[in-house]
Short mmCIF file of the C-alpha atoms (twelve columns), coordinates in Angstrom:
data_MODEL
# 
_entry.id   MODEL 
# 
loop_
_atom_site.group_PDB 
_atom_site.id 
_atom_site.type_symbol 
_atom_site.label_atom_id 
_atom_site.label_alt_id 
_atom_site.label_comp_id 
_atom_site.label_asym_id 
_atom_site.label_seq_id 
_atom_site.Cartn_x 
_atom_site.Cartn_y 
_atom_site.Cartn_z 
_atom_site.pdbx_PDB_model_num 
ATOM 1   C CA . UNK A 1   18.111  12.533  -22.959 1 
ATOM 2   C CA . UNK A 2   16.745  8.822   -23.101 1 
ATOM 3   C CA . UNK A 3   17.452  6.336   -25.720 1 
ATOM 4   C CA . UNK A 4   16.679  2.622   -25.895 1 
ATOM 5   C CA . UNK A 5   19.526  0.124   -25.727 1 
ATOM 6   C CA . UNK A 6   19.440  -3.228  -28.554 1 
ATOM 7   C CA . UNK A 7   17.442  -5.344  -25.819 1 
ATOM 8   C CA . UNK A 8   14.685  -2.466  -25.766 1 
ATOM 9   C CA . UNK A 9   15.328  -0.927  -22.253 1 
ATOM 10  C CA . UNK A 10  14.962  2.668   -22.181 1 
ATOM 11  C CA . UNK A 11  18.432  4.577   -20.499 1 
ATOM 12  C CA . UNK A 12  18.922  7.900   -19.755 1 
ATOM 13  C CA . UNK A 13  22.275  9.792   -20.725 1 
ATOM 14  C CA . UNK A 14  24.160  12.684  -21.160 1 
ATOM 15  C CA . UNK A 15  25.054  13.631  -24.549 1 
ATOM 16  C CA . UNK A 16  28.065  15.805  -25.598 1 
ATOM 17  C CA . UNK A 17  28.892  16.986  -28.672 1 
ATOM 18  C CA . UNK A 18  31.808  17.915  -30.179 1 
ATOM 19  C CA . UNK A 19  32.878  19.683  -33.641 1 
ATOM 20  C CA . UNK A 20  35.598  17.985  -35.403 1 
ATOM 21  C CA . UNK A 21  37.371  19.936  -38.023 1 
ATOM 22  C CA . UNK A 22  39.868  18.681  -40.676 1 
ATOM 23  C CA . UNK A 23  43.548  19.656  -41.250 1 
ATOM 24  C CA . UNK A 24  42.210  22.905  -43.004 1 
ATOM 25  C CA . UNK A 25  40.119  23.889  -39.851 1 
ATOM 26  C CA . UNK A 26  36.925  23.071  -41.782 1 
ATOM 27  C CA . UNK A 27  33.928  21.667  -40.017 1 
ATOM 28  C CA . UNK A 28  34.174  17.773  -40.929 1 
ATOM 29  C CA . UNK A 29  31.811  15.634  -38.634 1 
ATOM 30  C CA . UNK A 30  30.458  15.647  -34.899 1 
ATOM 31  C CA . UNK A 31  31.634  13.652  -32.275 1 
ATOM 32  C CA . UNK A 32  28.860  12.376  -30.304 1 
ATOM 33  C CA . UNK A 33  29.580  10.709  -27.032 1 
ATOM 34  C CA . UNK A 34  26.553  9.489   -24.869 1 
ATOM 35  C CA . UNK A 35  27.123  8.489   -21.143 1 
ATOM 36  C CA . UNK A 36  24.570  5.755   -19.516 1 
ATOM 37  C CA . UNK A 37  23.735  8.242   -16.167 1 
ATOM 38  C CA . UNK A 38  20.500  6.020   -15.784 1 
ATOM 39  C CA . UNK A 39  21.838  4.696   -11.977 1 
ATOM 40  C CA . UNK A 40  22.728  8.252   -10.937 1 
ATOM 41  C CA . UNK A 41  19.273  9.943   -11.958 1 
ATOM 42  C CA . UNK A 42  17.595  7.298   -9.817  1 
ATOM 43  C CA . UNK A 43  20.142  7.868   -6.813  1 
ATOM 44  C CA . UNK A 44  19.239  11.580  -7.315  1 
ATOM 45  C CA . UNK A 45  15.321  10.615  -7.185  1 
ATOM 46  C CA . UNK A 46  15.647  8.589   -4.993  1 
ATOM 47  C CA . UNK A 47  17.693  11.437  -2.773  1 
ATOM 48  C CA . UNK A 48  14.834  14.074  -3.417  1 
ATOM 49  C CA . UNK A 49  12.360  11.309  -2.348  1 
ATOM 50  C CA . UNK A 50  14.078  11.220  1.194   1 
ATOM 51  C CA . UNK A 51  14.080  14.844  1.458   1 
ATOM 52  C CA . UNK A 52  10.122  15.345  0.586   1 
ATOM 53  C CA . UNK A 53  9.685   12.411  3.095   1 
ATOM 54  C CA . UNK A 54  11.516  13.879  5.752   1 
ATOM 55  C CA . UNK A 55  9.669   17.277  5.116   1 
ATOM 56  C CA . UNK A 56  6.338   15.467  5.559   1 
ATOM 57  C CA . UNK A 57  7.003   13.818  8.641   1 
ATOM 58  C CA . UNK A 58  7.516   17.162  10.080  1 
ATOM 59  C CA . UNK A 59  4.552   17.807  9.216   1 
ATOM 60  C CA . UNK A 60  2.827   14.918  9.738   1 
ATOM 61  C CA . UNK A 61  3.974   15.089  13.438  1 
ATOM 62  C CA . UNK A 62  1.623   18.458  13.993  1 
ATOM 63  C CA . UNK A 63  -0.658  17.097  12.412  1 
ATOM 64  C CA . UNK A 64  -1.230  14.232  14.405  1 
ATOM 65  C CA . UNK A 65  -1.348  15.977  17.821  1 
ATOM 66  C CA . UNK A 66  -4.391  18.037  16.311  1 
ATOM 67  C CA . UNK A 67  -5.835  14.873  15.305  1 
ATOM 68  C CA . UNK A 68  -5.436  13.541  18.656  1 
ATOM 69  C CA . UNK A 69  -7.626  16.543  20.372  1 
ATOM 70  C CA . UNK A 70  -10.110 15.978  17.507  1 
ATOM 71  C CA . UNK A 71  -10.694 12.173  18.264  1 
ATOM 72  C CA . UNK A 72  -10.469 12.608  22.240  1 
ATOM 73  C CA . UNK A 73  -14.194 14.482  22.463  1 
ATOM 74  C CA . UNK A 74  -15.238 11.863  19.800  1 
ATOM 75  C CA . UNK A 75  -13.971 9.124   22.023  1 
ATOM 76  C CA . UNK A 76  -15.473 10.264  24.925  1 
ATOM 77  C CA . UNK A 77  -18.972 11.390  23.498  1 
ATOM 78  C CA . UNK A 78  -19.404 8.122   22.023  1 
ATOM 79  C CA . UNK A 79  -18.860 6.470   25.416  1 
ATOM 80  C CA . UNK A 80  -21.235 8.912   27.321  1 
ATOM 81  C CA . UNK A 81  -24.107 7.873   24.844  1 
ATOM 82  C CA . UNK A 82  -23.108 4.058   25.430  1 
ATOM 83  C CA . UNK A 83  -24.461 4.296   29.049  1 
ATOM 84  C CA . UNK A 84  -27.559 6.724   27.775  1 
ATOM 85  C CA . UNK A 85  -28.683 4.942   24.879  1 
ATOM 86  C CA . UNK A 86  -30.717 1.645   25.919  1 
ATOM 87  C CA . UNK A 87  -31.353 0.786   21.895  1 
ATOM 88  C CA . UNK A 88  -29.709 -2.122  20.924  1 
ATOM 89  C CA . UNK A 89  -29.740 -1.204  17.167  1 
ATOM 90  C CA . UNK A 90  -27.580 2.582   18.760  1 
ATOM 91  C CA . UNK A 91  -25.751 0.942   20.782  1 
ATOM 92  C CA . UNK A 92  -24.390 -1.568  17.651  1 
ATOM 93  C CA . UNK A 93  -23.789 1.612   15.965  1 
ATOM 94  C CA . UNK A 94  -22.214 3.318   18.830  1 
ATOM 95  C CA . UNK A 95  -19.674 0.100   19.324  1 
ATOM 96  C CA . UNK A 96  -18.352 0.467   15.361  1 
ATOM 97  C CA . UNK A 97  -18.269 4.102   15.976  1 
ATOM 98  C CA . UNK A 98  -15.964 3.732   18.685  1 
ATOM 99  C CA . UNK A 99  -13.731 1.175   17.566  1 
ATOM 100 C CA . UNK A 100 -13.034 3.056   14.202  1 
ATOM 101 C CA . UNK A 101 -12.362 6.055   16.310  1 
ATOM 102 C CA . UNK A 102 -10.022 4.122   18.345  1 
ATOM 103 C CA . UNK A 103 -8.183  2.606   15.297  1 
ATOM 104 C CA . UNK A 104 -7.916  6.349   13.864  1 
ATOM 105 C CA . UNK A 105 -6.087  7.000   17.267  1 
ATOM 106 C CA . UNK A 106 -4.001  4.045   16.149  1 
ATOM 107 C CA . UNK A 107 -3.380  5.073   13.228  1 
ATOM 108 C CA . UNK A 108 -2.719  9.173   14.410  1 
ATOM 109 C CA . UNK A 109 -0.057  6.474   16.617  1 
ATOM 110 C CA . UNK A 110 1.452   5.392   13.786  1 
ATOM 111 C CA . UNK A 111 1.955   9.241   11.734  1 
ATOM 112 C CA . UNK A 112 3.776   10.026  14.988  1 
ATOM 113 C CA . UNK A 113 5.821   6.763   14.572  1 
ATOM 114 C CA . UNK A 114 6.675   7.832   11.398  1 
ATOM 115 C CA . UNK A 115 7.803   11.551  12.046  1 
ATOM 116 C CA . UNK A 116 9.783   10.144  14.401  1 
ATOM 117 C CA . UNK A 117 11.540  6.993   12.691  1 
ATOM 118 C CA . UNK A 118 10.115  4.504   14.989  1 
ATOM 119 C CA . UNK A 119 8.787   1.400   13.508  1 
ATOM 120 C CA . UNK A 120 4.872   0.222   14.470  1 
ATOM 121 C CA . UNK A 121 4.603   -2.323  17.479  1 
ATOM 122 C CA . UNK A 122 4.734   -5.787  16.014  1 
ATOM 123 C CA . UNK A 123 2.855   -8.366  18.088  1 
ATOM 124 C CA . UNK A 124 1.737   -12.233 17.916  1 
ATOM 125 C CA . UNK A 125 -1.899  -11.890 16.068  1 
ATOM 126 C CA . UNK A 126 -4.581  -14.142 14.145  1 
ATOM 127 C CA . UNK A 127 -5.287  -12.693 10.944  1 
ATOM 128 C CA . UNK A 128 -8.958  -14.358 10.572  1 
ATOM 129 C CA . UNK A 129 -10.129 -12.303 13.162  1 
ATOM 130 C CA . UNK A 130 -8.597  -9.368  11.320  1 
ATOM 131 C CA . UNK A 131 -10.533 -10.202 8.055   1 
ATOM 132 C CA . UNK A 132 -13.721 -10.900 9.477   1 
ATOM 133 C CA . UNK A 133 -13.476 -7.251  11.613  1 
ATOM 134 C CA . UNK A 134 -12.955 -6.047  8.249   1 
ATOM 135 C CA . UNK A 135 -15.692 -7.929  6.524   1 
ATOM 136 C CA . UNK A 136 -18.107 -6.252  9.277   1 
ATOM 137 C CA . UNK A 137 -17.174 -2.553  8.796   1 
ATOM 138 C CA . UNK A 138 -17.521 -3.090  4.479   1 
ATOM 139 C CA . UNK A 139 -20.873 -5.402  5.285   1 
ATOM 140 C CA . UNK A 140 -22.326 -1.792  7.056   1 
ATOM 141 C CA . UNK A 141 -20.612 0.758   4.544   1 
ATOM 142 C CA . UNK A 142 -20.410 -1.111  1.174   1 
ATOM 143 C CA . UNK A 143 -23.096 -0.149  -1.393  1 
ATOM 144 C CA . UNK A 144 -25.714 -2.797  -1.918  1 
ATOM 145 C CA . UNK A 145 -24.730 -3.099  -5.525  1 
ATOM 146 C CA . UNK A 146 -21.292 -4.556  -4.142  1 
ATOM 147 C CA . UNK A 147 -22.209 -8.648  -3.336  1 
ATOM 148 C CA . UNK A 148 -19.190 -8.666  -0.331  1 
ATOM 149 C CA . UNK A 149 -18.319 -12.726 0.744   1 
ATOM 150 C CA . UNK A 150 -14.519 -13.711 2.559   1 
ATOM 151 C CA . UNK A 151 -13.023 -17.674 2.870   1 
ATOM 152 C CA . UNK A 152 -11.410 -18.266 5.980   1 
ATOM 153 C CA . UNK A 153 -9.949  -21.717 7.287   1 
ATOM 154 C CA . UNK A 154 -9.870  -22.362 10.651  1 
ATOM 155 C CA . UNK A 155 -6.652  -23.360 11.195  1 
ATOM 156 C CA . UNK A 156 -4.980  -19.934 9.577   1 
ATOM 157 C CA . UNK A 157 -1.460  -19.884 10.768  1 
ATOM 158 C CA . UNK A 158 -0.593  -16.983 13.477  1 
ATOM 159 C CA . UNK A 159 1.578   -14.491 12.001  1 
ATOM 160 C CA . UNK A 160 4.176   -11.445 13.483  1 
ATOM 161 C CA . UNK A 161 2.617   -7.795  12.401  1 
ATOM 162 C CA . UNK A 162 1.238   -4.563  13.563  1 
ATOM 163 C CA . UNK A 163 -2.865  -5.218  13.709  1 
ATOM 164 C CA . UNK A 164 -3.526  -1.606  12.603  1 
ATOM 165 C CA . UNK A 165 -1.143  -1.640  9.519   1 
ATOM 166 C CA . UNK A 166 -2.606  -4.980  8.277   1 
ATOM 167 C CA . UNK A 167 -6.196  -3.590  9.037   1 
ATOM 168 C CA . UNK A 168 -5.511  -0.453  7.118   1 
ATOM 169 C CA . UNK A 169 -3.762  -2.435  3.926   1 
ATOM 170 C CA . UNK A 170 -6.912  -4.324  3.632   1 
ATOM 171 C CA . UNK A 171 -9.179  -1.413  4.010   1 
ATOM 172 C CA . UNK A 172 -7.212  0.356   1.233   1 
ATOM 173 C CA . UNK A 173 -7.485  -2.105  -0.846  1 
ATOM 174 C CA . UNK A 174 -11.330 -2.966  -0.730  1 
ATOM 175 C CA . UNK A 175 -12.121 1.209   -0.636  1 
ATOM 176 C CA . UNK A 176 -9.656  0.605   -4.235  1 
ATOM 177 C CA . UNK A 177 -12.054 -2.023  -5.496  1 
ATOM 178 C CA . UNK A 178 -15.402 -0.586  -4.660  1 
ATOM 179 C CA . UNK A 179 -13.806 2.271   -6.534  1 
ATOM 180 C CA . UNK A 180 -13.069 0.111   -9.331  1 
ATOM 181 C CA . UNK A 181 -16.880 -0.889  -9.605  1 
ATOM 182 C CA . UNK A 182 -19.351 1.887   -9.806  1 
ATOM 183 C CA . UNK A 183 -21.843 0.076   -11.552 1 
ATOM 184 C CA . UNK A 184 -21.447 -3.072  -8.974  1 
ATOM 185 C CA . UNK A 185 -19.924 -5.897  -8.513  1 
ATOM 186 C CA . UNK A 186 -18.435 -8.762  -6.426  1 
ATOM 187 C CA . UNK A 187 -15.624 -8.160  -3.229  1 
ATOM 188 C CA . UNK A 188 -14.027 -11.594 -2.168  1 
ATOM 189 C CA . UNK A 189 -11.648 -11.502 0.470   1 
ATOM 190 C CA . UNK A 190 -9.357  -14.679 0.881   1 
ATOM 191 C CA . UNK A 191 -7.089  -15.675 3.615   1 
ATOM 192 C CA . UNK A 192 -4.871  -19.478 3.662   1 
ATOM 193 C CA . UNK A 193 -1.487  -20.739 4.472   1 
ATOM 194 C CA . UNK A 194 0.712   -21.045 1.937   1 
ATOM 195 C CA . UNK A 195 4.587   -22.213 1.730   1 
ATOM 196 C CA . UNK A 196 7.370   -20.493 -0.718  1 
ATOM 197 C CA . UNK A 197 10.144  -23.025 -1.887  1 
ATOM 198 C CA . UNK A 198 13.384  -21.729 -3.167  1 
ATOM 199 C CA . UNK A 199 12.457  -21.666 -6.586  1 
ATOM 200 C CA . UNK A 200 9.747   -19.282 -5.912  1 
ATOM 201 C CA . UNK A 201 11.813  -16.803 -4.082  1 
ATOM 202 C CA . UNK A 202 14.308  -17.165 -6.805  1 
ATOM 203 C CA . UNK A 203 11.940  -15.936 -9.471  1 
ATOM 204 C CA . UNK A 204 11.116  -12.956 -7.043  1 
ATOM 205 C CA . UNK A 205 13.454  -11.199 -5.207  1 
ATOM 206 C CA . UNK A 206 11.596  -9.771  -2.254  1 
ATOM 207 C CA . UNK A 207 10.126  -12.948 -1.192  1 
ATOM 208 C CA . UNK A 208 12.017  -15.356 0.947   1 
ATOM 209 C CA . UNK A 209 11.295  -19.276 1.598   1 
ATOM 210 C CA . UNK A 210 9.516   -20.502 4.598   1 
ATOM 211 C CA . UNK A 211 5.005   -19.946 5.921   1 
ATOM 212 C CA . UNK A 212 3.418   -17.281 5.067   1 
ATOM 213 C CA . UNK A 213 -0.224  -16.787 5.412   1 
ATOM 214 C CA . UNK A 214 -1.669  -15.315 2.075   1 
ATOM 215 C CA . UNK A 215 -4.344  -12.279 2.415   1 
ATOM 216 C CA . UNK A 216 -6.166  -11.926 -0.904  1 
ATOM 217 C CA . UNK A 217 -8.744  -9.114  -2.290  1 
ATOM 218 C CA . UNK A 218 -10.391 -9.780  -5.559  1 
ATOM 219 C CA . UNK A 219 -13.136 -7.877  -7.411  1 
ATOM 220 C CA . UNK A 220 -14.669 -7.699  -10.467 1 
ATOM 221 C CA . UNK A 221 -14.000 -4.154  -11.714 1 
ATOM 222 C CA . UNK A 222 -12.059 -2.856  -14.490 1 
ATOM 223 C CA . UNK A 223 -8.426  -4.213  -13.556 1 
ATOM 224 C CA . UNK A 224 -5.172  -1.072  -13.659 1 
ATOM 225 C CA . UNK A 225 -4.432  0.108   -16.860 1 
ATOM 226 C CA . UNK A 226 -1.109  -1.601  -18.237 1 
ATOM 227 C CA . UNK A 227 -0.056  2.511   -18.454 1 
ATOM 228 C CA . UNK A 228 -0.055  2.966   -14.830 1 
ATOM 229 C CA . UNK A 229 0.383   -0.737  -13.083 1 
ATOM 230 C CA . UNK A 230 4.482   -0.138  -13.173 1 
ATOM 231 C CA . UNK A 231 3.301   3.437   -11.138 1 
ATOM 232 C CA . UNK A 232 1.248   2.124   -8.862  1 
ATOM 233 C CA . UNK A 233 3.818   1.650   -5.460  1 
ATOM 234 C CA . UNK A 234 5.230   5.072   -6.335  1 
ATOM 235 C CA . UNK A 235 4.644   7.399   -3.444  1 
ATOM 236 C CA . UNK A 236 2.108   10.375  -3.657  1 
ATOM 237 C CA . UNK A 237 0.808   8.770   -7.412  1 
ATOM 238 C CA . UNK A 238 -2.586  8.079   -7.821  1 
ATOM 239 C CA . UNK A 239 -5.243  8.108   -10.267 1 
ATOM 240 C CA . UNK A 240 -7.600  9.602   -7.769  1 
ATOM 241 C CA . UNK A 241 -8.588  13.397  -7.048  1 
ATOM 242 C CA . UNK A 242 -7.539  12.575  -3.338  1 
ATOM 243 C CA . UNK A 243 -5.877  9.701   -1.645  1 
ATOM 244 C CA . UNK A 244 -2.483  7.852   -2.335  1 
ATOM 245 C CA . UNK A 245 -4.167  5.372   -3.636  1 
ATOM 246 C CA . UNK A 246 -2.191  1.588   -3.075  1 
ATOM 247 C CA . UNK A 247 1.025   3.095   -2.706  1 
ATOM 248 C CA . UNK A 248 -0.106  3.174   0.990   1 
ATOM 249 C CA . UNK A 249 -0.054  -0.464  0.643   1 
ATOM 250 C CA . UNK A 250 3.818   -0.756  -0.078  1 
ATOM 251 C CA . UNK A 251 4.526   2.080   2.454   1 
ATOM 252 C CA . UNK A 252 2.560   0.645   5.619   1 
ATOM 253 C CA . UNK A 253 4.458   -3.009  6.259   1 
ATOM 254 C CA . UNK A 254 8.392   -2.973  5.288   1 
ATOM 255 C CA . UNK A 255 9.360   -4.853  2.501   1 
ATOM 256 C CA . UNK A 256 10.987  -7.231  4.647   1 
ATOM 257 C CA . UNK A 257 8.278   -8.300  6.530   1 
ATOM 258 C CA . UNK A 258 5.537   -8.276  3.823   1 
ATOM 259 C CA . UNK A 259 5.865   -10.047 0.717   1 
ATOM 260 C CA . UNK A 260 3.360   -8.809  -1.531  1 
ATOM 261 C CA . UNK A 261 2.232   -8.788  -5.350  1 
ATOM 262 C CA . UNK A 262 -0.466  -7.629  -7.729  1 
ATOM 263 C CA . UNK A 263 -1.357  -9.816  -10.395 1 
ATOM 264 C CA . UNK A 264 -3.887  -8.133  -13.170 1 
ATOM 265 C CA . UNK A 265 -5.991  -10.620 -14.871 1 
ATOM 266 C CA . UNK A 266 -9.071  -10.913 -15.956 1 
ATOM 267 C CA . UNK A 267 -10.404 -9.709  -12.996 1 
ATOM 268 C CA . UNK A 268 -8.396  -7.403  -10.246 1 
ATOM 269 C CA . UNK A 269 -6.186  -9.045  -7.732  1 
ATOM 270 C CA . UNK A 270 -4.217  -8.086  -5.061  1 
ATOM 271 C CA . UNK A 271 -2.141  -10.477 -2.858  1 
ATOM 272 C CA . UNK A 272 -0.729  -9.663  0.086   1 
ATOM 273 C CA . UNK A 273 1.719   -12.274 2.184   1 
ATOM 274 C CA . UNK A 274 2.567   -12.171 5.920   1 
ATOM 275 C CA . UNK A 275 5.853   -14.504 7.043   1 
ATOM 276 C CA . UNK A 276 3.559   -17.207 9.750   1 
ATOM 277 C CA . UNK A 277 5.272   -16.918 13.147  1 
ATOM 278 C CA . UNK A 278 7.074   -20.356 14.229  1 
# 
């Protein structure tokens, strides 16, 4: 049963009921005593959460071998049409070919992490170089109704993260924005250094002071529905037919390395923060 406490929050609780009867055994009122359980019903989600999770590693593990023998002939066709193919237009095609099918090994690398409850390899990286790889796969896939452009200084801090993960946050977000624009649009990608103070992190508890080098994806669409923005880091939600939608956003980095935030204005804006390496 939910009911809404005198500062407007909504609870949950469990109501009992009781009869109360006078001297003469007559029915005289109801005693109604309601129980805040709104902390346990989360631990209990929250429980239920772990156990689908678990079950899908399982099965994400199997999944990924097959995925593996898919990708291997892939891999190695491409590279036996590399030393055949003498057109330079081809052999452009052939080299994003390949490195997409080597990042889907990647990421077939990380599903396997997962089922197993090992964390993704976390190396020293520049995230311009990131972005612009990025920008380069979009520039070739985007439709020419989407105007693409990115803003990268050239002294962008280093930062601490797994390539693939950060590659596959940003993908997910731009596929999101295209998504958001069928009639068109514009795609800006942003990267620059940026330092939290203490009153930031204050006023949000996930973030903690010090560098961080800001990653930002901005489009012109429609914007999430006020409805579903509180949804949209749940797992396995999504507006979508397929896809989990930016709740593979909040699941690839850990909280704890990746500060990030969506802001919904009057155009769409996502915001992603990675802690600069000393």
């Amino acid at each position: 049963m939910r009911q809404w406490t005198k500062s407007g929050a909504e609870i949950t609780v469990e109501s009992r009921w009781t009869l109360v009867r006078d001297d003469r055994g007559e029915p005289q009122s109801v005693l109604v005593i309601n129980t805040d359980v709104t902390e346990r019903k989360k631990m209990e989600s929250q429980f239920l959460r772990a156990q689908r999770m678990e079950s899908i590693g399982t099965l994400a593990g199997g999944i990924a071998h097959d995925l593996n023998n898919v990708l291997s002939p892939i891999l190695m066709a491409v590279q036996m049409l590399q030393l055949k193919v003498s057109d330079e237009g081809a052999q452009e095609w052939l080299k994003i070919l390949q490195a997409n099918a080597e990042r889907g090994a990647d990421m077939v690398k990380q599903v396997l992490s997962f089922a197993r409850g090992v964390e993704g390899e976390r190396v020293a990286l520049q995230p311009k170089h990131l972005v612009k790889d990025v920008v380069k796969i979009l520039k070739d896939t985007l439709p020419k109704s989407v105007s693409l452009s990115y803003e990268v200084p050239n002294d962008l801090w280093m930062v601490s993260a797994d390539a693939t993960q950060v590659h596959q946050v940003l993908m997910n977000l731009c596929v999101n924005a295209r998504d958001a624009m069928p009639q068109g649009g514009e795609l800006t990608l942003r990267a620059e250094n940026v330092t939290l103070d203490d009153s930031y992190a204050r006023m949000h508890l996930e973030a903690k002071p010090g560098r961080y080098v800001m990653l930002t994806v901005t489009d012109t669409g429609a914007g999430i529905p006020s409805e579903v923005i509180s949804r949209i880091f749940e797992p396995f939600f999504t507006t979508k037919e397929t896809g989990k939608g930016i709740d593979r956003t909040h699941n690839r980095p850990q909280p704890r390395r990746l500060h990030q935030r969506l802001q919904r204005t009057e155009q769409r804006l996502a915001v992603l923060r990675l802690p600069a390496r000393d």
